[in-house]
N, C-alpha and C positions, 0 to 999 in steps of 0.2 A: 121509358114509360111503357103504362102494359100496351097497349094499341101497337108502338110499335116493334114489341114483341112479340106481339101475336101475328102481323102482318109477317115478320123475318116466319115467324115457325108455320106459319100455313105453307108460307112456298116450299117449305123442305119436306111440311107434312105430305104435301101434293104428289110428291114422289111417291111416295109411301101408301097410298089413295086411303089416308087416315084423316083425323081434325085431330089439330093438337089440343092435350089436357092441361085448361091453367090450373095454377096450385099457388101458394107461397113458401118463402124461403125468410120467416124470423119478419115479415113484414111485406119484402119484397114479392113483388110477382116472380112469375117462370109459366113455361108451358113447356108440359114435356111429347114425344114427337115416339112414336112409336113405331117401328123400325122390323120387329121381328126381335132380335138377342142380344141389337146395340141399341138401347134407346138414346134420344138426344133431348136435354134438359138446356130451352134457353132462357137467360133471367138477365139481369142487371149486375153490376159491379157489386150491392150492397148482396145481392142474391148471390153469385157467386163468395163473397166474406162467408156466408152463411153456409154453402153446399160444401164446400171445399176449404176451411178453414187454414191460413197460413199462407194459399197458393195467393202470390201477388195477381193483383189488376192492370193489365196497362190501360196507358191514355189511348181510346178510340172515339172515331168521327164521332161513329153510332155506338150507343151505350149498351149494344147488346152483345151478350157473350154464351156458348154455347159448352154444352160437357157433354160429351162422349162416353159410353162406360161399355167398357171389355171385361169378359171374361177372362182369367189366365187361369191354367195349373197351378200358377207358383209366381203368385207375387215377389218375393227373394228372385227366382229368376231373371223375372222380367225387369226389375231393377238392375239387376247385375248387366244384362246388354244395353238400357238404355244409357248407362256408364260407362260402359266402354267404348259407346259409340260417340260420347260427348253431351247428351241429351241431360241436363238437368230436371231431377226430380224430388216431386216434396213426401213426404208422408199423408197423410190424413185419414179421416174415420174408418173409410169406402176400403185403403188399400196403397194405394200410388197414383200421384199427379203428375201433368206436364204441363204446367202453366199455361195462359192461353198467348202468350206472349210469344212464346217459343212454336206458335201451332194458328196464327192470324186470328185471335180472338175464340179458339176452340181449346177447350182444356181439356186432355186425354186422362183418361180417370181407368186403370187396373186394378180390377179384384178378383177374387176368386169364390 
């Protein structure tokens, strides 16, 4: 729910000495967490369907999940090691996913 999204993103906004920005996602809430050059977008299960289309949901306590997003050179690149390293990754709009499954509920998101 958004309440307790926004309570998860203020404590990580706090680092950051920012207030997180809500927004939606096709319906869903999110706040996104601004960071400097990695922002952090947290939403819901239905919110991630939306951001990250394809990337599976796992079953958690709490219904919040978070996305990550890096900069790369070379998308192709960074695919190529996160495969060699064992790291399952998805496609989507942005670039390259890592489920948040694989990352305790944070989905790493590479683009360029």
């Amino acid at each position: 729910d958004a309440a307790q999204l926004e309570s998860v993103a203020k404590r990580y906004a706090a680092v950051f000495a920012t207030a997180p920005q809500p927004g939606q996602l096709g319906g869903a809430p999110h706040f996104d967490v601004a960071t400097g050059n990695t922002p952090i977008r947290f939403t819901t299960a239905a919110g991630l369907a939306q951001l990250l289309p394809g990337v599976p949901a796992t079953a958690r306590p709490q219904p919040c999940f978070a996305a990550l997003f890096f900069r790369t050179a070379s998308v192709a690149a960074t695919q190529e090691v996160l495969r060699a390293n064992g790291v399952p990754c998805i496609a989507v709009p942005q670039g390259l996913a890592v489920a948040p499954g694989q990352d305790h509920g944070v989905a790493l998101v590479f683009g360029e």
